[in-house]
C-alpha positions as CSV (number, residue, x, y, z in Angstrom):
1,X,2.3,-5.4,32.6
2,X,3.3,-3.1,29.7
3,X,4.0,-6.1,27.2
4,X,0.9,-7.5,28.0
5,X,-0.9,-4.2,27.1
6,X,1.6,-4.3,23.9
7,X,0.1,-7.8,22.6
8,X,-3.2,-6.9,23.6
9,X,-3.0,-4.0,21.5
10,X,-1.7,-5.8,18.6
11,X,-3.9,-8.4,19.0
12,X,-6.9,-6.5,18.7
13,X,-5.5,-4.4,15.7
14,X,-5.0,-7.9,13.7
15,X,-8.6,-9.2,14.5
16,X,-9.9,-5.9,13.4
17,X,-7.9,-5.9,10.4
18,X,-9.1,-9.3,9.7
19,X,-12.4,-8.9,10.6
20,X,-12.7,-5.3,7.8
21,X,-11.0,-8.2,5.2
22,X,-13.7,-10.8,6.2
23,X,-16.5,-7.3,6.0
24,X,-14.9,-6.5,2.5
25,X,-15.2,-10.1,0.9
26,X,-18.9,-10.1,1.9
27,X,-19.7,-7.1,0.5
28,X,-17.8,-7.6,-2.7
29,X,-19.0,-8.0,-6.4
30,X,-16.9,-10.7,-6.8
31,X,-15.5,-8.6,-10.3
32,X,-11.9,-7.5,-11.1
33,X,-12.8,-4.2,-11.6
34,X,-14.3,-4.2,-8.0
35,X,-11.2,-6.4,-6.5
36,X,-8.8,-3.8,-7.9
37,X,-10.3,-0.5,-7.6
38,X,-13.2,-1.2,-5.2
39,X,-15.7,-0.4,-8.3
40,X,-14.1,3.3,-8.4
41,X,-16.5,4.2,-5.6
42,X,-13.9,5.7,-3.3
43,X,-14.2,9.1,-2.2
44,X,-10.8,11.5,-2.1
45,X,-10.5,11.5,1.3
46,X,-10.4,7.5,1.3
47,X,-7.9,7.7,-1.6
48,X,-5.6,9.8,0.0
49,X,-5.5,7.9,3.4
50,X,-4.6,4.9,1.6
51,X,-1.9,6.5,-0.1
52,X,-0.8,8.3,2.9
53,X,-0.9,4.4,4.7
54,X,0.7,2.8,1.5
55,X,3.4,5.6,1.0
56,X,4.5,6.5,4.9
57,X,4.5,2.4,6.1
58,X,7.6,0.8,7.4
59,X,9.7,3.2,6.0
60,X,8.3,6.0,8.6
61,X,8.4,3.7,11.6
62,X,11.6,1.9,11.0
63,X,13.6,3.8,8.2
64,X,12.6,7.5,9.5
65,X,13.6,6.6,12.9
66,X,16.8,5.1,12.0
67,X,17.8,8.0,9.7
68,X,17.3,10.9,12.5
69,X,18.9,8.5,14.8
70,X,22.0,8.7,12.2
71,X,22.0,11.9,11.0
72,X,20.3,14.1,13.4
73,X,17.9,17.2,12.2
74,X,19.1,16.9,9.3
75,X,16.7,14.0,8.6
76,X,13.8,16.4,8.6
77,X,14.8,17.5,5.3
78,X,13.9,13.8,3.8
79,X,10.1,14.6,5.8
80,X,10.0,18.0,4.7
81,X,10.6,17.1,0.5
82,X,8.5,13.8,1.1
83,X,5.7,15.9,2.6
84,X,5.9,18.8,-0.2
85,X,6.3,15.9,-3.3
86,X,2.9,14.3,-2.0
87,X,1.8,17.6,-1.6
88,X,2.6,18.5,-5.3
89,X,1.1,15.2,-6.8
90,X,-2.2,15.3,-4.5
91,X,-2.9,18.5,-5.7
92,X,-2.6,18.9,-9.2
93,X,-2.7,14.4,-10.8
94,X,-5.4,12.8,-9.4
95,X,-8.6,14.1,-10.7
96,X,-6.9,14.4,-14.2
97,X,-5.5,10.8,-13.9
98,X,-9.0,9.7,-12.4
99,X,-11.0,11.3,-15.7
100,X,-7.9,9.3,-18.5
101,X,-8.3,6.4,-16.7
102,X,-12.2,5.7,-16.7
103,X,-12.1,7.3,-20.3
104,X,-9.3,4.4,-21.2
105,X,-10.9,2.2,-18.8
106,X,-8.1,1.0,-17.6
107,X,-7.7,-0.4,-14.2
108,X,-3.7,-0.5,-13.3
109,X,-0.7,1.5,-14.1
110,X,0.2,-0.4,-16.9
111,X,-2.5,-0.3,-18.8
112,X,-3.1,3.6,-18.1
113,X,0.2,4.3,-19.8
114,X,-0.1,2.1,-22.3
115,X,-3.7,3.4,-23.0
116,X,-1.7,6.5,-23.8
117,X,-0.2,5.6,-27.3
118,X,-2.2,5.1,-30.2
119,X,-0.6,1.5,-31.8
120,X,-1.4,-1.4,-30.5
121,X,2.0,-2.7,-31.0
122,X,3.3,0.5,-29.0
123,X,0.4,-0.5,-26.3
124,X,1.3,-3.8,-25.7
125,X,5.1,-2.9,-25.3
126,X,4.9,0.2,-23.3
127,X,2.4,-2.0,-20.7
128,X,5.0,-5.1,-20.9
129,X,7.7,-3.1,-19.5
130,X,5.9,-1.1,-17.0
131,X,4.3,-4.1,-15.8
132,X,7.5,-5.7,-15.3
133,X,8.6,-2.4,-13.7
134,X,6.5,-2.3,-11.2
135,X,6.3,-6.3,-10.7
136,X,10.2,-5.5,-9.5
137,X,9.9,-2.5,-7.5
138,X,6.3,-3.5,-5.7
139,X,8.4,-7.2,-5.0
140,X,11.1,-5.1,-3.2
141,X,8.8,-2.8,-1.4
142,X,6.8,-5.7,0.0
143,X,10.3,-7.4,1.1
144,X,10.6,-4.0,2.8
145,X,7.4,-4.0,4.7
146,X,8.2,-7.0,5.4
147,X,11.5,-7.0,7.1
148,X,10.4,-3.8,8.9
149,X,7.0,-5.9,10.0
150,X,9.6,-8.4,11.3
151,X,11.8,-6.0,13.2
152,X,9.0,-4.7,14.9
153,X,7.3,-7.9,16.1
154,X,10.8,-8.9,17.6
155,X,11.4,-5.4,19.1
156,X,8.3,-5.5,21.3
157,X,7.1,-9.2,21.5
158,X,10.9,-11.0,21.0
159,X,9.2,-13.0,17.8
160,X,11.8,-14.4,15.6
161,X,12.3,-12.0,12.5
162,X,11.6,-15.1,10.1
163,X,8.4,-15.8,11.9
164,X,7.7,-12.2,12.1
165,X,8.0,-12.1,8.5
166,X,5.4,-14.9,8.1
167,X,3.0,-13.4,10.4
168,X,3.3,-10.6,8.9
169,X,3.0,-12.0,5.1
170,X,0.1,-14.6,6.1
171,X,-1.9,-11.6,7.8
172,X,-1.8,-9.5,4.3
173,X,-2.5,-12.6,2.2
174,X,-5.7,-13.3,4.6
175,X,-6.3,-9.4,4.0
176,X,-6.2,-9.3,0.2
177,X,-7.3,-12.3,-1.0
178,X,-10.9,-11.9,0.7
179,X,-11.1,-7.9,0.6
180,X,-9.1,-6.8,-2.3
181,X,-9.8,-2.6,-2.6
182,X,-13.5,-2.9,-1.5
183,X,-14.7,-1.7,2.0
184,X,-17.7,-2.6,3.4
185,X,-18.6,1.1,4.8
């Protein structure tokens, strides 16, 4: 009875994912600007849940869990200097960072700090390598998420991690391709 409640409940949370992705597409300008950054029209509170979803994802439900299973209470010192570090940022960067980057009109992190320095040459080199930066560091996050997407499907429906893997990377694929950043509330 449990498991059935289990894939019920995951069930349900895919369609409704899906279905906000399918929402977001119809909604959508159809413009890079609002693929990437939903047209800037997101409020703080939205901002910071997405962060907060982006930043505390497998790593809380798989790599938290593991390390207090490891190391005890000791682990809460990894929450506690998490917790003040997003504190920190969230409270002093974002409406600062929000005002350069509309004024440079730039839409990713590369470009924002390469908006920063005045040659062109300069701009071009700082984006290169923070764009290859963060094409390496995103590619292993997502390998993350999805390993830890794989460990749970087989920890409470027995799926094979590989499939796991691909259920999980088919689901975000659906996700982003028709949604991007825009929401259709």
């Amino acid at each position: 009875m449990e498991s059935g409640i289990t894939i019920f409940s995951f069930g349900l949370f895919l369609v409704i994912f899906l279905w906000i992705g399918a929402l977001a597409a119809k909604s959508s300008d159809n413009t890079e600007s609002d693929y990437l950054l939903g047209s800037r029209s997101f409020g703080k509170v939205f901002v910071g849940l997405s962060a907060g979803a982006t930043g505390n994802s497998g790593w809380i439900m798989i790599g938290t869990v593991g390390m207090a299973y490891s190391m005890g209470v000791s682990a809460l010192l990894m929450v506690i200097a998490w917790f003040l570090g997003d504190l920190t940022f969230w409270t002093f960067f974002p409406d600062k960072i929000n005002q350069m980057s509309r004024e440079q009109n730039s839409q990713t992190i590369p470009e924002f700090l390469g908006s920063t320095v005045k040659k062109p040459q300069g701009r071009r080199i700082i984006t290169l390598i923070v764009a290859v930066i963060t094409v390496v560091f995103i590619g292993a996050y997502t390998a993350a998420q999805f390993a830890a997407a794989a460990k749970t499907l087989d920890v409470f429906f027995g799926v094979d991690p590989t499939i796991g893997a691909l259920i999980a990377a088919a689901s975000i694929l659906v996700y982003c391709v028709t949604g991007g950043q825009a929401l259709p509330f």
